[in-house]
C-alpha positions in Angstrom: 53.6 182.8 -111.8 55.6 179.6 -111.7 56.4 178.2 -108.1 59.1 176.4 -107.1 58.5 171.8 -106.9 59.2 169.9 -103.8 62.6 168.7 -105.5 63.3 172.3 -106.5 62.8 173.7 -103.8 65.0 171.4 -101.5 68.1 171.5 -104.1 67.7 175.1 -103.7 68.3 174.6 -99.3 71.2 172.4 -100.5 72.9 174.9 -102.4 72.0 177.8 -100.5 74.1 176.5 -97.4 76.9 177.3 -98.7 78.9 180.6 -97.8 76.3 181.6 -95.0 76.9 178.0 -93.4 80.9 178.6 -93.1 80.7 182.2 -91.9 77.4 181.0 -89.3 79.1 177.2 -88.7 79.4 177.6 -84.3 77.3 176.8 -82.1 77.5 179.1 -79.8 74.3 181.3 -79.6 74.4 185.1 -80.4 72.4 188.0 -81.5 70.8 187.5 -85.1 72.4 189.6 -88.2 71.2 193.0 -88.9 68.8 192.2 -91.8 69.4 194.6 -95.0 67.9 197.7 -95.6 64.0 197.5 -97.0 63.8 199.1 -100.6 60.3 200.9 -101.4 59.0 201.1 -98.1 56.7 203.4 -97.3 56.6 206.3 -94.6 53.7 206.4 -91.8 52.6 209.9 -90.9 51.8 209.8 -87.3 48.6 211.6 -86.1 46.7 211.6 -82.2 44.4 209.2 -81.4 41.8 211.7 -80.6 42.1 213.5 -84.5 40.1 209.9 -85.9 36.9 210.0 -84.5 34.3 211.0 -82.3 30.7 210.2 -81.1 28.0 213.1 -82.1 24.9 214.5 -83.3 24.7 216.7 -86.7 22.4 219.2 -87.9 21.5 217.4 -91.0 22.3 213.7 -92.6 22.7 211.7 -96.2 22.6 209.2 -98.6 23.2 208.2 -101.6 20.1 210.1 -104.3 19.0 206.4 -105.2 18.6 205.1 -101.7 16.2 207.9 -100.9 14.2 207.9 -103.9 13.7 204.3 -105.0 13.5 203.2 -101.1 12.9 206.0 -98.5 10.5 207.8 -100.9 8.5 204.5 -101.9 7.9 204.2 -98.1 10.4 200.4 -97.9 12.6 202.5 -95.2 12.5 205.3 -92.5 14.9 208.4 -93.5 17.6 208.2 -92.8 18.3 210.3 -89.6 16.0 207.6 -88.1 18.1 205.0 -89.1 21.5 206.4 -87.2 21.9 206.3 -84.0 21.1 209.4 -81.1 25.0 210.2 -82.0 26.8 208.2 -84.6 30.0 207.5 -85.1 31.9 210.9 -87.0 35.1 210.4 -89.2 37.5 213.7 -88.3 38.0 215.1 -92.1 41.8 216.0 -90.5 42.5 212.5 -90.9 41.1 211.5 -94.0 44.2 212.1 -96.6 41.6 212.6 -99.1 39.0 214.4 -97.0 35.1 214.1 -97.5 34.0 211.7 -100.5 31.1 211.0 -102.8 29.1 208.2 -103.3 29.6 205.1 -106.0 31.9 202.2 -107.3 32.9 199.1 -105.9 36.2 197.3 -104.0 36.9 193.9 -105.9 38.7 191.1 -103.7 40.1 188.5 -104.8 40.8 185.7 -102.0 42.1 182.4 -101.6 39.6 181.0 -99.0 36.0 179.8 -99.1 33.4 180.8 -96.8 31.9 178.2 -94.1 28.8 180.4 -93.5 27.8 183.6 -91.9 28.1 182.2 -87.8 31.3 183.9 -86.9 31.0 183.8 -83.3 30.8 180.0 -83.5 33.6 179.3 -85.4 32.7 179.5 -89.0 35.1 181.2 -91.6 33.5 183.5 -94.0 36.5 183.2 -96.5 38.7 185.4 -94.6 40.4 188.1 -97.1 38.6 191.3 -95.5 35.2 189.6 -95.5 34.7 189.5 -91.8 35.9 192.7 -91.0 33.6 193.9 -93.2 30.1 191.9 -91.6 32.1 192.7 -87.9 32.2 195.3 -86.1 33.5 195.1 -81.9 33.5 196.8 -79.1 36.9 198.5 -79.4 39.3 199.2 -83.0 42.4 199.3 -82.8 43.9 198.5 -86.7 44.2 202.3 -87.8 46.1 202.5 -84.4 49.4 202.0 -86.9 49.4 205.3 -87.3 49.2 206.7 -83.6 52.6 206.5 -81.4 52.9 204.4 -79.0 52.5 206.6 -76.1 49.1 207.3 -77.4 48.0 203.3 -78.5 45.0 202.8 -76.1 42.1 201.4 -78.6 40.0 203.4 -80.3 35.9 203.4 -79.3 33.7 201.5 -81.7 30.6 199.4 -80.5 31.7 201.1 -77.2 31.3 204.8 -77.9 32.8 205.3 -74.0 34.1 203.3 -70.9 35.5 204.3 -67.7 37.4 202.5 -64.6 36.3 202.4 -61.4 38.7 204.1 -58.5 40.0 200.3 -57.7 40.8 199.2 -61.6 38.8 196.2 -60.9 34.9 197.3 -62.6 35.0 198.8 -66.1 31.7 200.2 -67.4 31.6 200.4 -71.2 28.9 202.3 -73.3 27.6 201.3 -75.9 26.2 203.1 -79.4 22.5 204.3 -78.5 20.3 203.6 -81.0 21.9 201.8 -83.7 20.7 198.6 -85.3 21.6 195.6 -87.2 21.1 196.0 -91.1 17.5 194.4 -90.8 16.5 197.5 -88.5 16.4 195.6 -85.4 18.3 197.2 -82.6 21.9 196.5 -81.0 21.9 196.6 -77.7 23.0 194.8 -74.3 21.3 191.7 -74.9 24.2 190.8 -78.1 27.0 191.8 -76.1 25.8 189.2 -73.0 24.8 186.5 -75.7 28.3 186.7 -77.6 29.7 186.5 -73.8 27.7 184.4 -72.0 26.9 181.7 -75.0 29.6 181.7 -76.8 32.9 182.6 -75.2 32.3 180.5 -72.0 30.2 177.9 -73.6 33.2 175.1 -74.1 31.1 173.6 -76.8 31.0 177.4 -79.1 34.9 178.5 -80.7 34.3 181.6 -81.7 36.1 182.2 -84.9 39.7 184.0 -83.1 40.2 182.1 -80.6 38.4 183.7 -77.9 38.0 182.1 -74.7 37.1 183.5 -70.6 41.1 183.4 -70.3 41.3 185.9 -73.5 40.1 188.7 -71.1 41.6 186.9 -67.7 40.8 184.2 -65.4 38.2 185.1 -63.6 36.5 187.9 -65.5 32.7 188.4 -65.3 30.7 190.5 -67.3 26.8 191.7 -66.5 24.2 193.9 -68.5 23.4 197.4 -67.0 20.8 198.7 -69.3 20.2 198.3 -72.6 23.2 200.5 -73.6 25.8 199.8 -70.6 27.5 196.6 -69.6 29.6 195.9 -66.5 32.9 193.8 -66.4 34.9 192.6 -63.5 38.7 192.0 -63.2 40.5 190.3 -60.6 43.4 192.6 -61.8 43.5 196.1 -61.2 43.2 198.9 -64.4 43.9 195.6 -67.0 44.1 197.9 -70.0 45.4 195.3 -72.1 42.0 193.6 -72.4 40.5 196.4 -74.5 42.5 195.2 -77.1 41.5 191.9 -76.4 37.7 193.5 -77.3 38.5 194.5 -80.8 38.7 192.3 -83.9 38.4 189.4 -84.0 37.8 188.6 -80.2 35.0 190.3 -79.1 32.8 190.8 -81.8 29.0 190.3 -81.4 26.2 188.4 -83.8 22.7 189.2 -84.0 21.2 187.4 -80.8 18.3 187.9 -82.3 18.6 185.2 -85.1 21.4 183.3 -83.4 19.4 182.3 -80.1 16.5 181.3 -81.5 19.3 178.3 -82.7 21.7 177.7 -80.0 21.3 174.5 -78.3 20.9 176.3 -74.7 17.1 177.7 -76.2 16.4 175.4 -78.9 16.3 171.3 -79.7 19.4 171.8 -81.9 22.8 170.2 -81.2 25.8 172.3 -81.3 27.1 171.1 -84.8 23.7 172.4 -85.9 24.2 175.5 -84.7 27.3 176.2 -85.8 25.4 175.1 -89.3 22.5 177.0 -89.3 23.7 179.7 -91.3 25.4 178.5 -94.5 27.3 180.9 -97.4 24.0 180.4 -99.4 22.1 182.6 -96.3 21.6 186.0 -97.4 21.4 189.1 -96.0 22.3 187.8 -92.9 21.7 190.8 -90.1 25.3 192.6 -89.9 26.9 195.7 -87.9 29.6 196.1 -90.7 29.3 198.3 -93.7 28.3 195.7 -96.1 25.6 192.8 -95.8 26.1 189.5 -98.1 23.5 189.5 -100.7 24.8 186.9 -103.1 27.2 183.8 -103.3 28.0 181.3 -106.0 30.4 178.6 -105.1 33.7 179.0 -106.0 32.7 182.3 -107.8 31.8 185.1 -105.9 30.1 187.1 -103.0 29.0 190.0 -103.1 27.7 192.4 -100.3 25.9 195.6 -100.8 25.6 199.1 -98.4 24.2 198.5 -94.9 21.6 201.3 -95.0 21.6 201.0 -91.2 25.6 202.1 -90.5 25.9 203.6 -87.9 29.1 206.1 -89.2 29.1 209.3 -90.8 31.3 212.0 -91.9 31.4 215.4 -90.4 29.2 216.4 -93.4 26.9 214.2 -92.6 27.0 211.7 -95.2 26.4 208.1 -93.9 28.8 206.0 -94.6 30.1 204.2 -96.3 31.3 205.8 -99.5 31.2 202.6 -101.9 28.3 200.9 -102.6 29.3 197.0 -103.1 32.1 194.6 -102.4 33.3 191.7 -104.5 34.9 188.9 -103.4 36.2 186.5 -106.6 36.9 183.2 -105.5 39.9 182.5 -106.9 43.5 181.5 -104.9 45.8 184.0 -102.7 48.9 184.1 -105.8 46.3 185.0 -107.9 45.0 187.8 -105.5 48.0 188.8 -106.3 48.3 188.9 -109.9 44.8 190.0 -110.3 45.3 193.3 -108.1 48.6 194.0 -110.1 47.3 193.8 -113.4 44.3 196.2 -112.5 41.2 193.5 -112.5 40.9 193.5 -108.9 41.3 196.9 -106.8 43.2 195.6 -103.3 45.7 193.0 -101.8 48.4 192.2 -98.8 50.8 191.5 -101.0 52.2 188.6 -98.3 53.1 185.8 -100.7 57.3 186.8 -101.3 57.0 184.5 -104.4 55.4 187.5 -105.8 57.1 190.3 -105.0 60.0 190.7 -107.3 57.4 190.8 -110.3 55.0 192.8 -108.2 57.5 195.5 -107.9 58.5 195.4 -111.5 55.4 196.3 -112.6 53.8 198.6 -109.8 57.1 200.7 -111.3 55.6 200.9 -114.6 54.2 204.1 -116.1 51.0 202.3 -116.7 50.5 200.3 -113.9 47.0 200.8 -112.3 48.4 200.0 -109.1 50.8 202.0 -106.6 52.6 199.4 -103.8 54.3 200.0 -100.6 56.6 197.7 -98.2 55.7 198.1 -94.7 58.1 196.8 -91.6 59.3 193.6 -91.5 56.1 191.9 -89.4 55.4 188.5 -91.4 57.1 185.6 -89.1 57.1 182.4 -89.8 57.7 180.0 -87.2 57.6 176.0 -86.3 55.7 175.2 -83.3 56.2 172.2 -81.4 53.5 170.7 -79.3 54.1 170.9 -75.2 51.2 169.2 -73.9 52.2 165.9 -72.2 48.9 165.7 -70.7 46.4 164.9 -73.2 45.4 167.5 -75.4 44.5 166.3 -78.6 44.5 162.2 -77.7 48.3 161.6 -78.8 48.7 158.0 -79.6 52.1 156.3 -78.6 54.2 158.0 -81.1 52.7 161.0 -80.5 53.1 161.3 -77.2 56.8 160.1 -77.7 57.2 163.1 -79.9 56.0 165.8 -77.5 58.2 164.2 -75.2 61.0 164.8 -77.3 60.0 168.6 -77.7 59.8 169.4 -74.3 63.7 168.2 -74.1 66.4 171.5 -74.5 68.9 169.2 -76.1 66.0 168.4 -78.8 64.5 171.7 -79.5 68.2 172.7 -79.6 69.0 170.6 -82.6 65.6 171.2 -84.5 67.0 175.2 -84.6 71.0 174.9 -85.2 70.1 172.6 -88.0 67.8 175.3 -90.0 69.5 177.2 -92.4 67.7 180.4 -92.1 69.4 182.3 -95.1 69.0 179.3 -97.4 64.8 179.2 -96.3 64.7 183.0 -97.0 66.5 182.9 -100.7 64.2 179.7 -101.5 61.0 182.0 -101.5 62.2 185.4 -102.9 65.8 186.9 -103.8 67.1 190.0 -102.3 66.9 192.4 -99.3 63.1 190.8 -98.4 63.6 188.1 -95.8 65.7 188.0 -92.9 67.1 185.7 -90.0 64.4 185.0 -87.7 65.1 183.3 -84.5 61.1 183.3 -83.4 59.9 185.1 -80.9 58.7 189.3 -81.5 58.4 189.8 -84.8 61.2 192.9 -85.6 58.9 195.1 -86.8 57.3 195.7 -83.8 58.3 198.6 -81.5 58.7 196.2 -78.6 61.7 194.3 -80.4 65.4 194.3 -79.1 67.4 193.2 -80.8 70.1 192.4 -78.1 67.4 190.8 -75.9 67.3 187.6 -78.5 69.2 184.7 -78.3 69.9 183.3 -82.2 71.4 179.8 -82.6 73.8 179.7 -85.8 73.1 177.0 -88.3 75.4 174.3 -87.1 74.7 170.6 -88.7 77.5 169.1 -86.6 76.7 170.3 -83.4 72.5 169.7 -84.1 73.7 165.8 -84.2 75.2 166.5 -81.1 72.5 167.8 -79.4 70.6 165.1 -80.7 72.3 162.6 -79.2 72.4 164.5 -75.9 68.7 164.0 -76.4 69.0 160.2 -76.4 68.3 160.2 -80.0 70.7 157.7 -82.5 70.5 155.7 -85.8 70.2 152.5 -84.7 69.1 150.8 -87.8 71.5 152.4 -90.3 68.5 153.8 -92.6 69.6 157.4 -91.9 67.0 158.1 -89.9 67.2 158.3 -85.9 65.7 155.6 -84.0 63.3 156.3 -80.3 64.9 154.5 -77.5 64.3 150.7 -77.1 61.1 150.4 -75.5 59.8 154.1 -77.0 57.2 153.6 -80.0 58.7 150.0 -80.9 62.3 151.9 -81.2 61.1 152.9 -84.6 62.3 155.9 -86.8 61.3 159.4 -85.1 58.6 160.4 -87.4 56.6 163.6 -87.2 54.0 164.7 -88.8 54.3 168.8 -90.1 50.9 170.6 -90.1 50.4 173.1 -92.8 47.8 175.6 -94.4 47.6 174.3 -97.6 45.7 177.3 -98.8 49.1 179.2 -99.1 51.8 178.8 -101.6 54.5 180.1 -98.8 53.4 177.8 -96.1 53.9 174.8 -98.3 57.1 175.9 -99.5 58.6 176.6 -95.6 57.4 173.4 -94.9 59.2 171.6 -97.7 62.2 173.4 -96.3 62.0 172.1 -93.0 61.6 168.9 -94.1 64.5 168.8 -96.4 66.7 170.4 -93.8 65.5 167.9 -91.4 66.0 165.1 -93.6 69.6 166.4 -93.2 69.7 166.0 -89.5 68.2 162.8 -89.3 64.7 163.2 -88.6 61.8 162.2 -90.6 58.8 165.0 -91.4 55.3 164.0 -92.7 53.6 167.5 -94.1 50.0 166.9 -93.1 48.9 169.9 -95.6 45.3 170.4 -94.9 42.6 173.4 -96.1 41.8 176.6 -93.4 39.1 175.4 -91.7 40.3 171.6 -91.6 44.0 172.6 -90.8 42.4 175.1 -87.8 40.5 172.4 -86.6 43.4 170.2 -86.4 45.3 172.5 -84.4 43.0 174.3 -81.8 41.9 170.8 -81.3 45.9 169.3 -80.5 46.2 166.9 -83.5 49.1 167.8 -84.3 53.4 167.5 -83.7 55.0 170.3 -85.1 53.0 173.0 -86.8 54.2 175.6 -89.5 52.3 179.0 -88.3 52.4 182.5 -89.3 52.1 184.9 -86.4 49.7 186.8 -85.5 48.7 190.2 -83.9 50.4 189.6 -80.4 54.0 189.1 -82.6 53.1 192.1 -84.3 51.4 194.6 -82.3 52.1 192.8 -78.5 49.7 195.0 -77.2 46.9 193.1 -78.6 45.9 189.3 -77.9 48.7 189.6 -75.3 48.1 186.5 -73.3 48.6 184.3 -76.5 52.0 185.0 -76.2 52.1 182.2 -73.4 50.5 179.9 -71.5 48.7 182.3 -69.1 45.4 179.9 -68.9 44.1 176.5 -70.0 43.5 177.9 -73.7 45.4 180.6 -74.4 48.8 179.5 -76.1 49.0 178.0 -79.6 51.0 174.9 -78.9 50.3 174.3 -75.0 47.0 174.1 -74.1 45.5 172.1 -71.1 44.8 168.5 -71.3 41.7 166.4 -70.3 42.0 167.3 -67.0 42.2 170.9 -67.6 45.6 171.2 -66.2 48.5 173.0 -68.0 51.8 170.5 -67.4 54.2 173.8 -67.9 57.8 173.9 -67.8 60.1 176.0 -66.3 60.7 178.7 -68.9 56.7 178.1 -69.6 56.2 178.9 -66.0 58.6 182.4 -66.3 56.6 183.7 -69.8 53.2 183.3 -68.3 54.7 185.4 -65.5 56.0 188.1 -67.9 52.9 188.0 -69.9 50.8 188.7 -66.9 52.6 191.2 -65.5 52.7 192.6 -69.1 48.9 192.8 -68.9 48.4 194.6 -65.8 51.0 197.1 -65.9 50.9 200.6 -66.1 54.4 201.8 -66.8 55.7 202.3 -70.0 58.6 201.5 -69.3 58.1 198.5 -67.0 56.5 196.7 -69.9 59.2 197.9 -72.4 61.6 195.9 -70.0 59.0 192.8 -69.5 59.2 192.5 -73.6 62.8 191.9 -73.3 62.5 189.5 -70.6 60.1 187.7 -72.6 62.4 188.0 -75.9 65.4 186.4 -74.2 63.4 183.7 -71.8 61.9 182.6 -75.4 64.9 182.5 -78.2 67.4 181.6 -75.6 64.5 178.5 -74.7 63.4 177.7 -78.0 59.6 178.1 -77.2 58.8 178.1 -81.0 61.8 178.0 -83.6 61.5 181.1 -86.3 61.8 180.1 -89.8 61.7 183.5 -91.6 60.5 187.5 -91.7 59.8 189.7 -94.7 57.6 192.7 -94.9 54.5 192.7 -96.6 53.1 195.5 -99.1 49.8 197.4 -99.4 48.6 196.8 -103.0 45.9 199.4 -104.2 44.5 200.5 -107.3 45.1 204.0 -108.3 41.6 205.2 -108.5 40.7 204.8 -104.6 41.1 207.5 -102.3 42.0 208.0 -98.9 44.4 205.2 -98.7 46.9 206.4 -95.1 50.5 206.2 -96.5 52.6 203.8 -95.2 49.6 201.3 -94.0 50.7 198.2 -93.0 49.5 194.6 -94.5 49.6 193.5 -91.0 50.1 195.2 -87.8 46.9 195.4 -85.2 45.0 193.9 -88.0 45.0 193.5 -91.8 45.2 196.3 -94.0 41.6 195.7 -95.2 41.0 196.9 -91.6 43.8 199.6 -91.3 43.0 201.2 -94.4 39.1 202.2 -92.3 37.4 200.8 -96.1 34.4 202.5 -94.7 35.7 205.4 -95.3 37.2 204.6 -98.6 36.3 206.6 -101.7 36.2 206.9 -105.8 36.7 210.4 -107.5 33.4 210.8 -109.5 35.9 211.5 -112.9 37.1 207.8 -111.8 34.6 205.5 -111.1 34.0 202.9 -112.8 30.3 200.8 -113.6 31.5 197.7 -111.7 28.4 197.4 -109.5 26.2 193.9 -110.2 23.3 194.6 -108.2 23.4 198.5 -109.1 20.8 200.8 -106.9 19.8 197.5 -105.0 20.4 197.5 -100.8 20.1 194.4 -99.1 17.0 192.7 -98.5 14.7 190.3 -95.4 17.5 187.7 -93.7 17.4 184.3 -95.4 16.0 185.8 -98.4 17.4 183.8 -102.0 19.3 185.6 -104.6 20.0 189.0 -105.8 18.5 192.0 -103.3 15.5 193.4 -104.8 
């Protein structure tokens, strides 16, 4: 698919200001537009939480013929009733669309990314694309939570088969599987729950992968091991809820303490760098919880991860899960994920990239087409953050710190958003009913969104220079360009410099938009366009101005990662995070949505927290805490041959649709499998061992 050049793309802004521009031109803020109607979208059906799962024995459990008579026959592992758990995890056949499968075939990814190594909980990226929700498994679920109303949207048990409050709210005690190992056979217990926590999240020198931090699950928050199976936290809040879906993916999601913490610095001679190291793509078999252990990698090829013969899930026949034997993962780019999964050589993909979607449709509509796709609500948001910190974070040089300056001023952030022609971003990526007019804030998909609540301010060129000047800011050289204040950075052009994911098509492209459109008000944008891990690092380290970011769960779901929406602790907002001193230097409006936000958290009403959203939603749009760019929906993307696939599944809501879609549970009609396996009749083998399992 051919994507639209820098030049293109700008000329395209230019000419796309037209009619919307004269019919938007006031600056006067409003309500956004009602976006259009979303063709070929499909329908959730809604179930109860308690019709997914449950924890218990069985008379009888199985596998797959091959595992038991080329490995538990041969004597290389126990049967496999000794390799479940006292009660495992059941899958209710009521909510399986397909009910009970059979055995065989494979899911074939194709993603964008490329995998650090296999130490998740220190920060390393294993490719992203599904990969890590397949090694990961944490205390509490909440992605197949799409289809469960909102009355009913407390996270589902996972890691924690059980927890329960004490009569104050303040203790939670939360059970854990009994019984269940890591895919090597040795057991989960305790002891990886208090490492993840105790060497990990509140060692400042470990970032786990997501994020997490003490402040994810509130300041103040202790945690303490029972027994083997039971673990103890402690709130300052009473009945915190919220925090359990802090404990799902990706934020609380335990590694094998017994390979990690023979590494980390705190019990070995290693420094932190090597232990963040130690395990590199090219370690196999590294010990996972998930479905599927790694077993091969070639650079810029492929991985490929075979059945965890120690999964700790079943169905209510008994039949361990899961159903498929192997994932693939081709290393290729996200468009082509894309094109790949249309065309029938890969099997699955978040269609998220809007470049695609008009051909995507086109030929999911065809007869022959070995893919079915479906547009879920409008949940991709794209917005420009603007760095608060004027305390440090990140070492700002001169300019720099001139520049964050300038975004904590009203009149500044005020002209950054009326001079951003929303309409004109939208139509650059994809024609027709996709996109939408995004101010920022809750995504509209969510349930929590009101509309009325957010403050949108019209494109308006003339009244942006306006506001710009209000903020001090003027041409003083003539070169088109607005100067800083004489004795502010040498009273030299403003400058910024635009961080970006270059591993994404869209990214690039909204980024070329702002600076084109930016160009037009009179400030300068550098794209600093940098790769996943590099681009992360350069933003949960500071380094950055503005930042082009696509949101995440807690615009999606707001129930989950909750306290990212603001500044609620030192860490826990995207673009304000506390300096040197460890000090947040929050303003006003800061000060109100870290109030809302925490109230959020600990409240028990319904409705209370249905009214706190809308605080939030107004306090942000009408404040300009991040400026929206653009929404569209995203579409599931599966091939035809899989079964139980929940209709209507979002790409993105609680989590990714690799998630949502439970791939565990996943299946092939025998009449429709296909001989895609590469290490056929093989299951994982010793950690660290080289090349194919035996």
């Amino acid at each position: 698919m051919r994507f639209p050049s820098k030049a293109s793309l700008v000329a395209g802004l230019a000419m796309g200001i037209s009619v919307f521009a004269v019919a938007a031109y006031a600056s006067e803020p409003t309500t956004p537009p009602e976006p259009a109607p979303l063709p070929a979208q499909g329908k959730i059906k809604y179930v109860s939480r308690d019709s997914i799962l449950e924890f218990k024995a069985l008379p009888e459990y199985h596998e797959p013929d091959w595992v038991t008579e080329k490995y538990v026959k041969a004597g290389k592992l126990p049967p496999v009733k000794d390799r479940l758990p006292k009660e495992p995890m059941v899958y209710k056949t009521e909510n399986m669309p397909n009910g009970v499968g059979v055995y065989g075939d494979v899911l074939r990814h194709v993603i964008g990314g490329r995998p650090e190594g296999w130490n998740y909980g220190a920060g390393q990226t294993q490719g992203w694309g599904g990969i890590d929700i397949a090694l990961s498994e944490c205390l509490t679920r909440t992605a197949p939570l799409f289809q469960v109303e909102a009355k009913d949207t407390e996270p589902l048990p996972n890691l924690a088969k059980s927890w329960e409050w004490s009569p104050d709210g303040h203790k939670l005690t939360m059970h854990l599987i009994e019984g269940s190992k890591w895919s090597d056979g040795a057991p989960f217990n305790s002891d990886d729950v208090m490492f993840y926590w105790e060497d990990e999240v509140l060692d400042h020198n470990v970032s786990p992968l997501n994020g997490a931090t003490q402040e994810t699950f509130g300041a103040g928050t202790t945690l303490k091991k029972i027994d083997d199976y039971t673990v103890e936290w402690t709130f300052k809040e009473a009945f915190p809820r919220q925090y359990l879906f802090a404990m799902a993916y990706g934020t609380f999601c335990p590694g094998p303490s017994h390979i990690l913490k023979p590494q980390h610095p705190k019990y070995s001679k290693n420094t932190y760098d090597q232990f963040k190291n130690a395990f590199p793509p090219e370690f196999m078999n590294m010990p996972v919880m998930g479905a599927w252990v790694p077993v091969s990698y070639r650079p810029d090829d492929i991985i490929v991860m075979r059945r965890n013969p120690y999964y700790w899930k079943v169905d209510e026949k008994g039949n361990q899960l899961p159903y498929l034997n192997e994932m693939q993962y081709k290393l290729s780019t996200w468009a082509d994920r894309d094109v790949q999964a249309v065309a029938g050589s890969a099997d699955m993909s978040n269609l998220e990239q809007p470049e695609n979607f008009v051909a995507s449709l086109k030929r999911a509509a065809e007869p022959s087409a070995p893919a079915r796709l479906a547009f879920g609500p409008r949940l991709i948001g794209y917005n420009l953050m603007m760095n608060f910190s004027a305390n440090g974070w990140g070492d700002p040089d001169e300019r720099g710190q001139a520049i964050r300056n300038l975004n904590r001023d009203e009149h500044f952030r005020k002209a950054v958003t009326m001079a951003l022609d929303r309409k004109a971003i939208g139509d650059s990526l994809v024609k027709g009913p996709f996109t939408a007019i995004y101010p920022g804030g809750l995504s509209s998909g969510t349930s929590f969104y009101d509309r009325k609540s957010t403050v949108y301010y019209p494109y308006d060129l003339k009244g942006a220079k306006a506001e710009l000047e209000k903020a001090g800011l003027k041409d003083t050289d003539g070169d088109g360009f607005v100067n800083f204040p004489a004795g502010t950075a040498g009273g030299k052009d403003v400058e910024i410099v635009l961080l970006v994911n270059n591993d994404y098509v869209t990214d690039k492209s909204l980024a070329e938009g702002v600076v084109g459109q930016m160009e037009k008000l009179g400030l300068r944008v550098i794209i600093n366009a940098l790769d996943g891990p590099k681009r992360d690092d350069a933003h949960y380290s500071g380094r950055f101005d503005w930042l082009v970011r696509r949101n995440t769960t807690e615009m999606a779901s707001v129930v989950q990662n909750t306290e990212q929406l603001a500044a609620v602790g030192p860490r826990t907002s995207w673009n304000h995070r506390a300096g040197k001193d460890g000090q947040l230097d929050l303003m006003p409006f800061e000060k109100d949505l870290a109030d809302i936000v925490s109230k959020f958290i600990t409240s028990q009403d319904q409705n209370e927290r249905v009214e706190l959203m809308k605080k939030f939603q107004k306090v942000s749009t009408e404040n300009i805490n991040m400026v929206g760019l653009t929404e569209y929906p995203g579409a599931l993307i599966i091939n035809k041959r899989f079964s139980n696939i929940p209709e209507g599944t979002p790409i993105f809501m609680f989590n990714w649709a690799e998630d949502s879609i439970i791939r565990e549970r996943v299946f092939v009609a025998a009449d429709k499998q296909q001989k895609y396996e590469l290490f056929a009749n093989t299951l994982p083998g010793k950690p660290g061992e080289k090349g194919p399992p035996n």
